[in-house]
C-alpha positions as a LaTeX table, in Angstrom:
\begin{tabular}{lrrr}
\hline
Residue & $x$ (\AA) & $y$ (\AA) & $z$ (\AA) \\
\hline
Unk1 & 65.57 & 57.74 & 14.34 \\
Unk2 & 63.84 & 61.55 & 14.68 \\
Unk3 & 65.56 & 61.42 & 18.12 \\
Unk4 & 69.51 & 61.28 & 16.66 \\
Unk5 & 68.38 & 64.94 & 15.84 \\
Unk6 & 66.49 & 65.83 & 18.95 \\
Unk7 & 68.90 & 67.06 & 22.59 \\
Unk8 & 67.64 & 64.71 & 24.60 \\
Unk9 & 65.57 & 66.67 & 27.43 \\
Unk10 & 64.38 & 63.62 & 29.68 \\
Unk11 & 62.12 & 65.74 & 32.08 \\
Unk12 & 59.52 & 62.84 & 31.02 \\
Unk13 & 61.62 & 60.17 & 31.74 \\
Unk14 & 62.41 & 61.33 & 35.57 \\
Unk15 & 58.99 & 62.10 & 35.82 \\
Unk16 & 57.89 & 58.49 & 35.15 \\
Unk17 & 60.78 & 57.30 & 37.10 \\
Unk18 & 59.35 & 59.37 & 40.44 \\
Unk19 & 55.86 & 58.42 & 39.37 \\
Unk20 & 56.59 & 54.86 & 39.29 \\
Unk21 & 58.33 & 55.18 & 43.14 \\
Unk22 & 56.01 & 56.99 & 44.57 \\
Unk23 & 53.64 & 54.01 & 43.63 \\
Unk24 & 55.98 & 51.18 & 44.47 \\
Unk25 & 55.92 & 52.99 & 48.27 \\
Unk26 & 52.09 & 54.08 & 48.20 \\
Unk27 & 50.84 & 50.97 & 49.94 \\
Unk28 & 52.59 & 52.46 & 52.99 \\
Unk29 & 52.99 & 56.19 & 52.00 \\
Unk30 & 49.17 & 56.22 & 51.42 \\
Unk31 & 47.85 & 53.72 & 53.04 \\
Unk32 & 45.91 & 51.18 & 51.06 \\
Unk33 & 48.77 & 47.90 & 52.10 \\
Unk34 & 45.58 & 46.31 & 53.99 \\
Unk35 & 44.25 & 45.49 & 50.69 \\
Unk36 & 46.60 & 42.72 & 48.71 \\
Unk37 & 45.45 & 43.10 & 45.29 \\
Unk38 & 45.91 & 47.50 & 45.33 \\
Unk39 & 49.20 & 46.80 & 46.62 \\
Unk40 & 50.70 & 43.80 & 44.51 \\
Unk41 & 49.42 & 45.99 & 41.64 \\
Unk42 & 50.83 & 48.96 & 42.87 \\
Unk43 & 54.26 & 47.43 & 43.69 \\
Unk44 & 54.55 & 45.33 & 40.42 \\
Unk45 & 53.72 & 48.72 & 38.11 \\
Unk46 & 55.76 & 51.09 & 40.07 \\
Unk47 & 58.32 & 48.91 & 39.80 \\
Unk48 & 58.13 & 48.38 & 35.97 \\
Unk49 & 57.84 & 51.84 & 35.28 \\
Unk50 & 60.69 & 52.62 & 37.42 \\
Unk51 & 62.83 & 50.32 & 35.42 \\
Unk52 & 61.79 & 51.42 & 31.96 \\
Unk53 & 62.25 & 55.14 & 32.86 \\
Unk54 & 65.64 & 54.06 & 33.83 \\
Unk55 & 66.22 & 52.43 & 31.21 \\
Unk56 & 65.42 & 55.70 & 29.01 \\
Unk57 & 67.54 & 57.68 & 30.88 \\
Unk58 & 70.37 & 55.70 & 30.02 \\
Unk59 & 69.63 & 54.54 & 26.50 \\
Unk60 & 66.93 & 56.36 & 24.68 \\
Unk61 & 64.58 & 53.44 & 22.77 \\
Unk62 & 60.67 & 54.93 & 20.85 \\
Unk63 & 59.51 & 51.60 & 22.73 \\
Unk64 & 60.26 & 52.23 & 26.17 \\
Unk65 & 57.67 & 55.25 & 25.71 \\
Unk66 & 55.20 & 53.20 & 24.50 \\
Unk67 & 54.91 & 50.69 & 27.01 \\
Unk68 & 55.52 & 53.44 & 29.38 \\
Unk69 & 52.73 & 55.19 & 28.58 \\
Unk70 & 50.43 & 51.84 & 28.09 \\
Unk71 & 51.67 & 51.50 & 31.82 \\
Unk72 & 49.93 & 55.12 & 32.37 \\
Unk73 & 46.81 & 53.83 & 30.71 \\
Unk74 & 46.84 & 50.74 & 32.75 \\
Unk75 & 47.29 & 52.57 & 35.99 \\
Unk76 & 44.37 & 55.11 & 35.33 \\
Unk77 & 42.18 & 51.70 & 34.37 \\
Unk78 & 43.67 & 49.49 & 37.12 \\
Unk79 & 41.71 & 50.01 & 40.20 \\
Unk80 & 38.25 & 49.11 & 37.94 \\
Unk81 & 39.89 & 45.90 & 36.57 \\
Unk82 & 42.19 & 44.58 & 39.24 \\
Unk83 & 38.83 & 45.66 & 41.98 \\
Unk84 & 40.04 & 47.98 & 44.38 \\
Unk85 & 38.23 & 51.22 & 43.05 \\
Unk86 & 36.30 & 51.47 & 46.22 \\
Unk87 & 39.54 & 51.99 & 48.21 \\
Unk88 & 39.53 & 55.95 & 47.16 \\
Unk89 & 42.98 & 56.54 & 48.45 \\
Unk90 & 44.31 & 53.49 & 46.41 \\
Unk91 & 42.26 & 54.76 & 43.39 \\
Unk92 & 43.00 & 58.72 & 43.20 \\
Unk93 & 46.93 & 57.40 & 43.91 \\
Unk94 & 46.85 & 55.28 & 40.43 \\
Unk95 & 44.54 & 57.68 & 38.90 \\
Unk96 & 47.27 & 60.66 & 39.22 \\
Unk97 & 50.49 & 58.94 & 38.74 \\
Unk98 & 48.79 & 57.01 & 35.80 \\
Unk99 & 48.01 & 60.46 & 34.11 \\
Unk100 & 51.16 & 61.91 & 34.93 \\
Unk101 & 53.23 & 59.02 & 33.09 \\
Unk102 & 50.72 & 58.89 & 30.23 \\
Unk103 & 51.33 & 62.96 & 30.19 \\
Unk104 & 54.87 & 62.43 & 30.52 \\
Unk105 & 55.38 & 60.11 & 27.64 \\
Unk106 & 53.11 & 61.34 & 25.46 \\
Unk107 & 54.97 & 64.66 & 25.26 \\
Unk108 & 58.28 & 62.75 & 24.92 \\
Unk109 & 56.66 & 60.52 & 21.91 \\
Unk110 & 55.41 & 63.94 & 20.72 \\
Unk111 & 59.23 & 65.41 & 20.84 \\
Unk112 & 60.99 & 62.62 & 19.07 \\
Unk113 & 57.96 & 62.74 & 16.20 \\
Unk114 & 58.02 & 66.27 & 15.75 \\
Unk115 & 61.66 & 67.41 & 16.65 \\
Unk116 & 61.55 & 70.46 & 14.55 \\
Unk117 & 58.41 & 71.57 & 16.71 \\
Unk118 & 60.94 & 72.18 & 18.99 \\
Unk119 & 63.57 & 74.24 & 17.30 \\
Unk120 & 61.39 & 76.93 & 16.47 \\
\hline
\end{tabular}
């Protein structure tokens, strides 16, 4: 597709893959392993996002970024739905890494949409 055209500049996608292991190792990093449900959900995204980053890295696919940044969405939303938004450390954790992936792949969407944005 666009991206054929576009040098592939995959700042996003090593941003998403540090996002998604700095939540996989929250639970002890930050604290918040006492409660099961923050850190199942923090584990099972991190992980996830880890693995579709790397995935991008090595083979660039338009729906990689989409679930990745769905994944951002979900971690910004997660601590409401999964109930652990009254554990602040566990929330302001998803909260950040979930806007820096949705940031992250956003932009990289934006790039392979708009490639000649890029050459100017």
């Amino acid at each position: 597709m666009a991206m054929e055209s576009l040098k592939r500049r995959p700042l996003q996608d090593w941003a998403s893959l540090i996002c998604g292991a700095l939540l996989f190792l929250a639970p002890w990093v930050v604290g918040f392993v006492s409660d099961p449900a923050a850190t199942r959900t923090a584990w099972i995204t991190g992980l996830v996002t880890a693995v579709l980053a790397i995935a991008a890295l090595v083979r660039f696919a338009e729906w990689e970024e989409w679930v990745t940044a769905v994944l951002g969405l979900w971690m910004i939303v997660a601590p409401w739905i999964v109930g652990f938004a009254a554990f602040r450390h566990a929330s302001a954790t998803f909260l950040i890494l979930g806007i820096i992936v949705l940031v992250a792949s956003a932009s990289e969407l934006w790039q392979v949409r708009h490639p000649a944005a890029l050459a100017k």
